[in-house]
Each structure stands twice: as C-alpha cells, then as structure tokens.
C-alpha positions as CSV (number, residue, x, y, z in Angstrom):
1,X,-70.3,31.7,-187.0
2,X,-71.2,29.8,-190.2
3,X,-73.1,32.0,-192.6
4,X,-76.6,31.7,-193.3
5,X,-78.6,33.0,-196.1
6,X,-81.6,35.6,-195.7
7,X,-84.7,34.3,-195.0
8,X,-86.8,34.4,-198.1
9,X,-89.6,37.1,-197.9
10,X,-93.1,36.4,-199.0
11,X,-93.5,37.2,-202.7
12,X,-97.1,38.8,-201.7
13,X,-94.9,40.7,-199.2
14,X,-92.4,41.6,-201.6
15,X,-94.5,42.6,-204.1
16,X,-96.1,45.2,-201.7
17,X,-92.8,46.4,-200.6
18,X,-90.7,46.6,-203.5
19,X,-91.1,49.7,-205.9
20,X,-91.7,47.6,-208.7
21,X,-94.6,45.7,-206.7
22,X,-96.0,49.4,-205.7
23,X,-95.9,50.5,-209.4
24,X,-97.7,47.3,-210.6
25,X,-100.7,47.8,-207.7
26,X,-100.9,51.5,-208.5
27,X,-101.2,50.8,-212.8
28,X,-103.8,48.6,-212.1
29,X,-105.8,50.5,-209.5
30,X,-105.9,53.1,-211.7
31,X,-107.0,51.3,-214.7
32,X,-110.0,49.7,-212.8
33,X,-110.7,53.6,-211.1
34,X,-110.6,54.7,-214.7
35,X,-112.8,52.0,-216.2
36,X,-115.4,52.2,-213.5
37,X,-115.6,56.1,-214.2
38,X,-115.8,55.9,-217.6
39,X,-119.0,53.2,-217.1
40,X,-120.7,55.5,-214.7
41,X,-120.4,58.7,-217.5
42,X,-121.3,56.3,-220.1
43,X,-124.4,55.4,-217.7
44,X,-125.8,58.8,-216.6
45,X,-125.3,59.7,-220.4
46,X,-127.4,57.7,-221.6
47,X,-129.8,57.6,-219.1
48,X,-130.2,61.6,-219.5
49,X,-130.8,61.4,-223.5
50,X,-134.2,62.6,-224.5
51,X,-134.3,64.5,-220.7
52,X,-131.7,66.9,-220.5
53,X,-129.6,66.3,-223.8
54,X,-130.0,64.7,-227.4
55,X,-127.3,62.5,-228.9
56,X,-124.4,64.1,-230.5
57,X,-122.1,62.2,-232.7
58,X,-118.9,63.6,-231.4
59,X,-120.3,62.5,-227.3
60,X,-120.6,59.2,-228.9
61,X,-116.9,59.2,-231.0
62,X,-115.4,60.1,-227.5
63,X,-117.1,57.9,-225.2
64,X,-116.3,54.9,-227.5
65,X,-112.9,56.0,-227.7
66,X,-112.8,56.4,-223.6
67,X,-114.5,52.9,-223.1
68,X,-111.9,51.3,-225.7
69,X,-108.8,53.1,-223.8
70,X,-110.5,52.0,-220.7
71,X,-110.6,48.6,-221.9
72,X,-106.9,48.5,-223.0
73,X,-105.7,50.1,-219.9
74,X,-107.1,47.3,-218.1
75,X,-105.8,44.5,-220.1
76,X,-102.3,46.3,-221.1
77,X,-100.7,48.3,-218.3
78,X,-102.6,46.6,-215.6
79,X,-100.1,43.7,-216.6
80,X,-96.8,45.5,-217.1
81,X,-94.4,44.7,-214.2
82,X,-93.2,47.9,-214.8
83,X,-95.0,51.8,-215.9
84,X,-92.0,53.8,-217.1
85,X,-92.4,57.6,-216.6
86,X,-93.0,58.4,-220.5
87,X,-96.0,56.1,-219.7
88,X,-97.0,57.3,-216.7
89,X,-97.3,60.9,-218.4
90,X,-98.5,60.2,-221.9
91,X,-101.8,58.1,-220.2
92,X,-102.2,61.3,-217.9
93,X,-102.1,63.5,-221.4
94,X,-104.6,61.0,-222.6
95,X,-106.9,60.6,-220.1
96,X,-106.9,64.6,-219.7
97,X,-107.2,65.3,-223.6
98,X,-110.4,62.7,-223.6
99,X,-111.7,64.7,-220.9
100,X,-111.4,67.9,-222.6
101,X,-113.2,66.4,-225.6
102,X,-115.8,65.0,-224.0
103,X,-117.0,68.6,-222.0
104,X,-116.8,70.2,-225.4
105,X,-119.0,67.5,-227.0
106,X,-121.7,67.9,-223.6
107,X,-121.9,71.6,-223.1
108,X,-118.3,73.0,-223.2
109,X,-117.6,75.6,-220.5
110,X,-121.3,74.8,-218.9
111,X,-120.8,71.2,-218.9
112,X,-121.6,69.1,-215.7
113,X,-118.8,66.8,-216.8
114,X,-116.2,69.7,-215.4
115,X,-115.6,67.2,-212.6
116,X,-113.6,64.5,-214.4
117,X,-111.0,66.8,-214.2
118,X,-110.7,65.7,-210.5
119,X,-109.3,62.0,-211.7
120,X,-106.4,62.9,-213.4
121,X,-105.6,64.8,-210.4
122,X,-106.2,61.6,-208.2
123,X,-104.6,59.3,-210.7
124,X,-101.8,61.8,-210.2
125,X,-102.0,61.1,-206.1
126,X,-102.1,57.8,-206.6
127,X,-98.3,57.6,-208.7
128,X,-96.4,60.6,-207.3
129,X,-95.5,62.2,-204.3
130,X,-97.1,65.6,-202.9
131,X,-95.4,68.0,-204.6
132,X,-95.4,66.4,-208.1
133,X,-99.0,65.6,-207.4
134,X,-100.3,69.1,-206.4
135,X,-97.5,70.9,-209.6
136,X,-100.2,68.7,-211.6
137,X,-103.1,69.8,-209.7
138,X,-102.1,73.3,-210.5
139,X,-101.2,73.0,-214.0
140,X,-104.2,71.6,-214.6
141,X,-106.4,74.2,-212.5
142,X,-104.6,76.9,-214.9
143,X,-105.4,75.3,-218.3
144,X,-108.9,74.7,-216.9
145,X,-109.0,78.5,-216.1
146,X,-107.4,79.7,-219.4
147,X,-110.0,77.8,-221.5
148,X,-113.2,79.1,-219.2
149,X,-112.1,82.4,-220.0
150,X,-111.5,82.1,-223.4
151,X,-114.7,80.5,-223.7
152,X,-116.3,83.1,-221.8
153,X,-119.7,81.6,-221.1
154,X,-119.3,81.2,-217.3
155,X,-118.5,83.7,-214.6
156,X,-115.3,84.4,-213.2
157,X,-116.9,83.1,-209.7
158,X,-117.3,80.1,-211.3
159,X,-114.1,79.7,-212.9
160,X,-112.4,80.7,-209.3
161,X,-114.2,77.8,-207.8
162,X,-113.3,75.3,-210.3
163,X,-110.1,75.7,-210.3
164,X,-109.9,76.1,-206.1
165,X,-111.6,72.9,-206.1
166,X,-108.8,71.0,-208.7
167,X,-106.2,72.5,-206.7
168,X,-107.4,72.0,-203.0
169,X,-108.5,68.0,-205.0
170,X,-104.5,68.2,-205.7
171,X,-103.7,69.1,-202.2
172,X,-105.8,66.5,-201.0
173,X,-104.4,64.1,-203.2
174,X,-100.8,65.4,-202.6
175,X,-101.5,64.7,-198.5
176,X,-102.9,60.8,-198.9
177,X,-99.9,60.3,-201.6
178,X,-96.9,61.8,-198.9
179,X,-99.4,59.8,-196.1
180,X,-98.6,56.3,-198.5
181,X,-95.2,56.8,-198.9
182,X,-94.6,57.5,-195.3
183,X,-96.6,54.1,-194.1
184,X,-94.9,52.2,-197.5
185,X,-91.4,53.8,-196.3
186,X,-92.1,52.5,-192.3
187,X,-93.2,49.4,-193.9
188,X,-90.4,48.4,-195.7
189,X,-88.4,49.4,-192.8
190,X,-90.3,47.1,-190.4
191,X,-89.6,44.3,-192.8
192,X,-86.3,44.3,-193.5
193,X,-86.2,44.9,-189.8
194,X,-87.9,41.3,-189.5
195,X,-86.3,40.2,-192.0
196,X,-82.6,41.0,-190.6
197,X,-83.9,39.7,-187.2
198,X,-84.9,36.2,-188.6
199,X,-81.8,36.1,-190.2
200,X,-80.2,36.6,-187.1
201,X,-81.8,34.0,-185.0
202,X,-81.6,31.8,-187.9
203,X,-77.6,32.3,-187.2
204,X,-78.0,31.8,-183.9
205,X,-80.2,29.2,-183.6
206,X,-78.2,28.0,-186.3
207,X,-74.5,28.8,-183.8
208,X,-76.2,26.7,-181.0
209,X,-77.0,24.0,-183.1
210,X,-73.1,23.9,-184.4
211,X,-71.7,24.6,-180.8
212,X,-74.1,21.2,-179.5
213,X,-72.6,18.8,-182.0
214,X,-69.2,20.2,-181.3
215,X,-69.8,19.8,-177.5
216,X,-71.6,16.0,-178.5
217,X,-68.2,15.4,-181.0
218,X,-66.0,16.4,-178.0
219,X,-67.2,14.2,-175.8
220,X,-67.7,11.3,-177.8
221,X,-64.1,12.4,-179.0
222,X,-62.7,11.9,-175.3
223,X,-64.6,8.5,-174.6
224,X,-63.4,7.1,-177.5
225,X,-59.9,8.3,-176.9
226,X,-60.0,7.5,-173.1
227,X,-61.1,4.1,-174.4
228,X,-58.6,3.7,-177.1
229,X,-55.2,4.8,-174.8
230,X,-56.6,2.5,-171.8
231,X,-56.1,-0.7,-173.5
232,X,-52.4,0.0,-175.1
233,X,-51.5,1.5,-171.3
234,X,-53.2,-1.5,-169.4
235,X,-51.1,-3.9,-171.3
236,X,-47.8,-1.9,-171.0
237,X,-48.2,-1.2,-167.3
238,X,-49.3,-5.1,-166.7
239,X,-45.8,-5.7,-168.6
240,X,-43.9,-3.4,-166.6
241,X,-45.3,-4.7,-163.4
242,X,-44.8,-8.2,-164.6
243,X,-41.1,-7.6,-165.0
244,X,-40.8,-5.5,-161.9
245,X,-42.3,-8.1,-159.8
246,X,-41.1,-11.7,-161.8
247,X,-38.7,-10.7,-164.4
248,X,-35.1,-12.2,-162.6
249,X,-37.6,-15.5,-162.4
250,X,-39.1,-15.6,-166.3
251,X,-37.3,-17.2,-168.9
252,X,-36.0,-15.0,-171.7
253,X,-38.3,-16.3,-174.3
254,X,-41.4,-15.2,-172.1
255,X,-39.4,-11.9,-171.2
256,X,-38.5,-11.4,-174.9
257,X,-43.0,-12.2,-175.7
258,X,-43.8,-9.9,-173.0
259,X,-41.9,-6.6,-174.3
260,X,-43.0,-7.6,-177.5
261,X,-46.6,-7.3,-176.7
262,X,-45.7,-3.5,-174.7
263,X,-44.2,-2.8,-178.1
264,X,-46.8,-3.8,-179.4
265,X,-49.1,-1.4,-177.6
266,X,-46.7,1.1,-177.7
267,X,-47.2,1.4,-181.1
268,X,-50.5,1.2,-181.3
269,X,-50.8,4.3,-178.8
270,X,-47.9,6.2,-181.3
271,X,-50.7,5.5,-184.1
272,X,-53.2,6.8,-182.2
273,X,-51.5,10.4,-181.2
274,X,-50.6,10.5,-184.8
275,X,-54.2,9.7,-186.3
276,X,-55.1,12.9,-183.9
277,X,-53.0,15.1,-185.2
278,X,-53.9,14.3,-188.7
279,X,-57.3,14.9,-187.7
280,X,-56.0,18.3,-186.3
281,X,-54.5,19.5,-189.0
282,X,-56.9,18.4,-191.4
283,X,-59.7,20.3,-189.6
284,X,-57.2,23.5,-189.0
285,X,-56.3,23.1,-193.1
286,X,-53.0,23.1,-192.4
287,X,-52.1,19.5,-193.6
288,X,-49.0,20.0,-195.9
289,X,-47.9,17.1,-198.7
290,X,-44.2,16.5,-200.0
291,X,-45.1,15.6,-203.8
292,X,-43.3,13.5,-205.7
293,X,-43.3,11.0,-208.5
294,X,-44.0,7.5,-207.2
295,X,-44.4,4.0,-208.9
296,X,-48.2,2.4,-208.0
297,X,-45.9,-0.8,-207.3
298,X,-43.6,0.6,-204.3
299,X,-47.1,2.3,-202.4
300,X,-48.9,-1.0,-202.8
301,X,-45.7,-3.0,-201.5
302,X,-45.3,-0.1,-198.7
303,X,-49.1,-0.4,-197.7
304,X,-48.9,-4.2,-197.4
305,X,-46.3,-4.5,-195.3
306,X,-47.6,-1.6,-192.7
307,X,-51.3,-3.4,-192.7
308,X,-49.8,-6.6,-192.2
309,X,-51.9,-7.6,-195.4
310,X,-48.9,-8.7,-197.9
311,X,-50.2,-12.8,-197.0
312,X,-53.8,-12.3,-198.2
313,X,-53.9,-9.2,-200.7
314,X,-54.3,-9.8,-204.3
315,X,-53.1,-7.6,-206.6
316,X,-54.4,-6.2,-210.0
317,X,-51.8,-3.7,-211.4
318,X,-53.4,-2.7,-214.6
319,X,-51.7,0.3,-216.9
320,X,-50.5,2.8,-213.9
321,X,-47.7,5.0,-214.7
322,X,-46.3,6.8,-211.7
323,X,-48.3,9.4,-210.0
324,X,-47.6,12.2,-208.3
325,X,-48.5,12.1,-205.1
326,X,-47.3,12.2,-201.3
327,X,-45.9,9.1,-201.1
328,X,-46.3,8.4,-197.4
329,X,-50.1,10.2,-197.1
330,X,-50.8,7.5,-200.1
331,X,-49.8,4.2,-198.3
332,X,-51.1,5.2,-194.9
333,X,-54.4,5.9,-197.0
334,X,-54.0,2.1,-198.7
335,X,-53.2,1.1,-195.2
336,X,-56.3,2.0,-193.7
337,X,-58.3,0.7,-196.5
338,X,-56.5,-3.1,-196.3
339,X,-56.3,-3.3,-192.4
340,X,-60.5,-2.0,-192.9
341,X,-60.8,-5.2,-195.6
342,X,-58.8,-8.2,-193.6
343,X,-61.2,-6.6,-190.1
344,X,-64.1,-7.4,-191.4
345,X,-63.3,-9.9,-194.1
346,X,-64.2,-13.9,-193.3
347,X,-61.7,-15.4,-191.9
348,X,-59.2,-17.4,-194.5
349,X,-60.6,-15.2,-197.6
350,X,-58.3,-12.8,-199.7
351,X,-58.4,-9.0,-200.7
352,X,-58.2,-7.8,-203.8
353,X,-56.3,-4.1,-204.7
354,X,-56.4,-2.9,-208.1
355,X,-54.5,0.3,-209.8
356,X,-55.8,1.3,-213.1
357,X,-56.0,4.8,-214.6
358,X,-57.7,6.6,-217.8
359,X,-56.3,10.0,-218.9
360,X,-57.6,12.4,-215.6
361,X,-56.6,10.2,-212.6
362,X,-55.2,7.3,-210.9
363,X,-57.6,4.9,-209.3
364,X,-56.9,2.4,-206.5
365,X,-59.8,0.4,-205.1
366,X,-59.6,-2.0,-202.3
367,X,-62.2,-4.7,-202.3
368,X,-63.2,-7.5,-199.3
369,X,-65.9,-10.4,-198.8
370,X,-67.2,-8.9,-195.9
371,X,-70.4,-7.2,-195.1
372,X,-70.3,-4.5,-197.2
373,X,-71.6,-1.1,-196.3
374,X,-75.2,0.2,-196.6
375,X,-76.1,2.5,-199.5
376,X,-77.9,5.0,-196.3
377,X,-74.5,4.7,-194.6
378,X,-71.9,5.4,-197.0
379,X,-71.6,8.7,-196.7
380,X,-71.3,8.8,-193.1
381,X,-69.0,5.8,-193.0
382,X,-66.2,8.7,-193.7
383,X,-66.9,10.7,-190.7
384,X,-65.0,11.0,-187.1
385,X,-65.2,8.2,-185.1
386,X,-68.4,6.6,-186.9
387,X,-68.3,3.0,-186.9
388,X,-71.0,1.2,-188.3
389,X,-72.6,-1.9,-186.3
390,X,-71.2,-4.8,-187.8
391,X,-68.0,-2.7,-186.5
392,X,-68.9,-1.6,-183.1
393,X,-66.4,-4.7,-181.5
394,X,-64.1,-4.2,-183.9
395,X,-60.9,-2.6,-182.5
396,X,-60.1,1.0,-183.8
397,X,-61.2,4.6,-183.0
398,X,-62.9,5.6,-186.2
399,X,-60.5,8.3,-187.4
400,X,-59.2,5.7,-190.2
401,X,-61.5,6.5,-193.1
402,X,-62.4,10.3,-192.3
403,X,-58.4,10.5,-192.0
404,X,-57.7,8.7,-195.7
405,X,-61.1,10.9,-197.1
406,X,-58.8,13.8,-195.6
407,X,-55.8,12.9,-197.3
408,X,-57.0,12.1,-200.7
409,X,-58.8,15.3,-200.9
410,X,-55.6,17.3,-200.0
411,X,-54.2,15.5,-203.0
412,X,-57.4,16.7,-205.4
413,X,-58.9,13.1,-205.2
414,X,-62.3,11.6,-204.5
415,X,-62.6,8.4,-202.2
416,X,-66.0,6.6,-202.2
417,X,-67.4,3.5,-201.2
418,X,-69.7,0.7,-203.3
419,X,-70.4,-3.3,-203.8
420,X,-67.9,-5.0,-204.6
421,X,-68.5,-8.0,-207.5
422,X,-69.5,-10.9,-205.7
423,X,-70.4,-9.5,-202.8
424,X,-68.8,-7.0,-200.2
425,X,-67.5,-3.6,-200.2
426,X,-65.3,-1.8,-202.7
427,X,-63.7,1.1,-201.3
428,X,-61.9,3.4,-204.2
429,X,-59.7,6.7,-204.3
430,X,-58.5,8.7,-207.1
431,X,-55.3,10.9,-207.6
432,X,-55.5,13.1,-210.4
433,X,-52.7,12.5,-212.9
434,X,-50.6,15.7,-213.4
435,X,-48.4,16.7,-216.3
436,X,-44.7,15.7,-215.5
437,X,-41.2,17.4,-216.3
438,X,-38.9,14.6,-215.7
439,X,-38.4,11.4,-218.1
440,X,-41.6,9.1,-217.4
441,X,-40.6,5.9,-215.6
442,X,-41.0,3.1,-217.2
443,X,-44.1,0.9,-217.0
444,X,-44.3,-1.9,-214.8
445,X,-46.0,-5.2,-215.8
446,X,-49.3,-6.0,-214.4
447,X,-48.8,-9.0,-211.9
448,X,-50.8,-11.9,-212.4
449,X,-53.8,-12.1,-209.8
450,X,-53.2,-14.1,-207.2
C-alpha cells in the first residue's frame, strides 16, 4: 500500500483543538471579560458620585490603573500564541491586588465592590482544571476572611457568606472548567478519529486507484505482448509449414531466404522475452550491472552494429575518456536510441551520435530529422508501452525507452528528451564519471563528422 500523508486539519479546527489554540482563546476571553468588567465599575462609579459616594483620589488612581491594565491585556496577551504559567499567575496576583485596592478606596470591608472577587475566581475556571480552580477559590475565600476580620467592621455572618459564596463561585467554576476539558478531551478525540479515518480512505481510495492502473497496465501489457509474439510466430510457423509441405521442391537459395526470415523472427521474439525481463527486474530492483572501464568508441561501434545503424549514423566523438559503466546495459541503451532515430527518421537522411563530457559526467545524445516529440509528451514518452501517434504503426512494443530510462538510472544517470538543431528530436543520457584506480586509457581522436 503506497503511503499517503495525513489529511491536513483545518487551522480554525486546529486552533480549537490544540493546547496552544485553547490557551490563545482563553487569554483573550479573559481580557475582553476583564475589560468589559472594569467598564461597567468604571460606569456605576461614576454614575453614583454625588448620590451615594464623593470622589476619592485613590478610587480614581486605581480605576485608571485597572482601565490601563485592561487595555494592555487586550492588546498584549490577547495576542501571545502562548500564556506561560508565571503569566498566567502574576495577571491573577494583579488583577486580585487591584481589587483589593479598589474596595479599600470605596468602603473597605463595607464595600459593594466585594463581588469582583468572583472574577479572578472565574478567570481561574476559565485557565485551570477543577481542582486548581477551586485551591484558588479557597485561597482566596481565606484571605477575604482574614482581612474582614482584621478589619472588623462587618459581622462574622457576613464574612461566612462571602467567603461561602467565593468558594461555592470556585466550585462552580471548577465544574464548567472539568465540563470543558471533558468536551475539549472528546473533541480532540473525535478529530483525530476523523482525521485517521480520512487518512485511511485516502489510502484506500488511494490502493484502488493503484490496483486499477495495475489491472489497466496488465492488460494492455498482454495485448501488446500477444500482439508482439504473434507476428515473429506467424512467420516462423508459415516457414516451417512451407518447408514441411515444399521444401524437397524449393531451390536452396529460397530455402536458405526462408530460414533466414524465421531467424529473423526468432530473434526478434528472443529480444522480446529479454526486454521483459529487464522490465522485471527493473520494477522488482534487482537489476544488477558488471562495471567496468570502457572506451566511448567500442559502445558506439557495438551499438551500431546491433541497430543496424553503422550505414547512416554520424558520429561526433568530442573529449570522452573512458567511463565506467556496464558495458553491455550501455549499447543496448545506444541501441534503442539509434533503432528509435532511423524508425522515425525520413527516409535517406542520417543520425547524428555525439559523446562529450565536462568534469561530473559522460553525455551521449542521439539526434534524428524526424518528428520530434512534444514538450506535453516527453515525460511520458519513457513509460511502458507508450508510443506516441506518429508511432502507433511503427513496429515495437514500447518497453525500448522505459527499458534504457531504466538502465541509465541504475548507472546514476539522467536520460531526457529535447529539439534537436534543425529540427527533430534529441534524445541524451548521462553516466556520471567516477574516480579511476587503473592507468587512464588513452584518448581517442574525435572522428571527423560524416
């Protein structure tokens, strides 16, 4: 099964799932809780001077100090991507030292403004769990309850239901926080659920796309075959019937024509059966090369003589030192690429092979006058039994150029496909040069171009 990547998540999603996302919403919810109580004290203060109260300078220093804090809370850790902890406790210390100051500066122990106490205990809720959440509820309902009775202007039924009603806040809180995390926990859960799901019908769907063009290669691979072998046979088996039935009557020249042409065949159907199990082992990676140092001259000699090219091949044999290389995966590679050029060159027009090489590789590049090959299907010319339409009567299976891309990339090499000058198509491979322990042959002369 080919492996597939995880299917992206939606950053929204993300951001609401992961615990940096959850620590960015709370930071800002908090600021804009905190902001919007600070505007409605600010608000009933001033509405009440001259009713209840007169301005006092210290109410004043502390609400501007709460509305700038408020302010800054928005704009800086609404923002952050990330609260640490130190954070998280020193803006609790804050907002619960403000709120201290601000009862003492409206009535102390008799103020009305006892209640603000209640939103660092939700502002707690809102960051921690239920246990941290209602330890802070508690801590604060005792400091509350140590300073009432120190200040000793209210009753102790009073100071019992303060602090009952920061710590049953806390316990409230504490439920609704261990409520989020619960719902946040089964959310997450539920979406990496959906998340490993997709990825695994993206595999499948993924398989059964794979298993389709395997299924479509197959059988294209056994029309094409069954095509192939039945024109080699037909011609043998007309032979052999041929002799069966005339031979004592034929002359030996026409006997001697006719096994020529099985021959003929013959080999063509030995090709075939090898160019499948190339194909084989290049797809099974177990295609194995015999290196060894080889003069450009004897593969381009070699190559001409197998593609029955040596007639109408020109060569260019620039500076090429030997290369190392698998001597007889590198002609059958220039083979293919000259029997390609004289197919679908004009007829009575020439092919040019040229060797150069700079200081990384060898290059060989095979050019023609024919057609030349699309820029859209270039890449694709190199696959199994593609054949492109100028091709389609053109004899061959189309295993020749996926078997050469094959065969230079064993060696480390690149083969590609472009215009020739002048018109046509220049098909090139390189073999990278490799450092050498034995004495370096010695150069040959470049031939003059025929």
């Amino acid at each position: 099964m080919s492996r597939v990547a995880e299917s992206p998540v939606h950053p929204r999603a993300l951001a609401a799932t992961s615990p940096r996302g959850s620590g960015l919403r709370t930071e800002r919810s908090v600021a804009v809780i905190r902001l919007a109580v600070v505007s409605i004290v600010a608000l009933i203060y001033f509405a009440s001077i001259g009713l209840r109260r007169d301005i006092r300078p210290l109410a004043l220093i502390v609400l501007g100090l709460a509305i700038a804090y408020s302010l800054w809370s928005v704009a800086i850790l609404g923002g952050l991507e990330r609260a640490s902890r130190q954070l998280v406790t020193a803006t609790l210390i804050v907002d619960m030292t403000l709120i201290t100051l601000w009862c003492r500066a409206t009535g102390g122990a008799t103020s009305e403004f006892w209640s603000l106490t209640l939103f660092v205990v939700l502002a707690a809720g809102l960051r921690y769990g239920f246990a941290r959440t209602v330890a802070v509820a508690a801590g604060l309902a005792f400091v509350y309850a140590l300073a009432l009775a120190v200040d000793g202007r209210v009753t102790a039924s009073t100071t019992v239901y303060r602090s009952g009603v920061i710590v049953l806040t806390g316990l409230a809180a504490g439920l609704l926080a261990y409520q989020r995390s619960t719902s946040r926990t089964d959310w997450r859960a539920a979406e990496a659920l959906a998340a490993e799901r997709h990825v695994e019908l993206t595999e499948e769907r993924e398989e059964v796309a794979r298993l389709r063009r395997v299924d479509s290669a197959r059988a294209e691979f056994v029309a094409v075959v069954a095509h192939e072998f039945r024109t080699p046979l037909a011609a043998i088996l007309g032979v052999l019937n041929t002799l069966r039935t005339h031979g004592p009557s034929l002359d030996r020249e026409l006997r001697e024509e006719l096994l020529d042409g099985a021959t003929n065949q013959a080999g063509r159907l030995a090709r075939l059966v090898d160019d499948l199990l190339t194909v084989s082992r290049i797809e099974d990676g177990a295609l194995a090369l015999s290196l060894e140092l080889v003069e450009p001259r004897r593969l381009i000699a070699d190559a001409a003589q197998a593609s029955a090219t040596a007639g109408i091949v020109n060569v260019e044999l620039h500076r090429a030192d030997a290369v190392w290389c698998d001597p007889d995966a590198v002609v059958r590679v220039l083979t293919n690429l000259l029997d390609n050029a004289r197919k679908y060159s004009p007829e009575g027009t020439r092919v040019v092979l040229s060797v150069s090489q700079d200081h990384a590789a060898v290059r060989f590049a095979v050019r023609d006058r024919g057609p030349g090959v699309r820029e859209a299907d270039r890449e694709g010319v190199f696959e199994r039994f593609r054949r492109l339409d100028e091709g389609s009567l053109k004899p061959g299976a189309g295993l020749g150029l996926y078997i050469s891309r094959g065969l230079v990339e064993a060696h480390g090499g690149t083969i590609d496909v472009g215009d020739a000058p002048g018109g046509g198509a220049e098909f090139s491979f390189t073999i990278p040069r490799r450092s050498v322990t034995v004495p370096e042959p010695a150069r040959l002369a470049a031939p003059a171009v025929r």
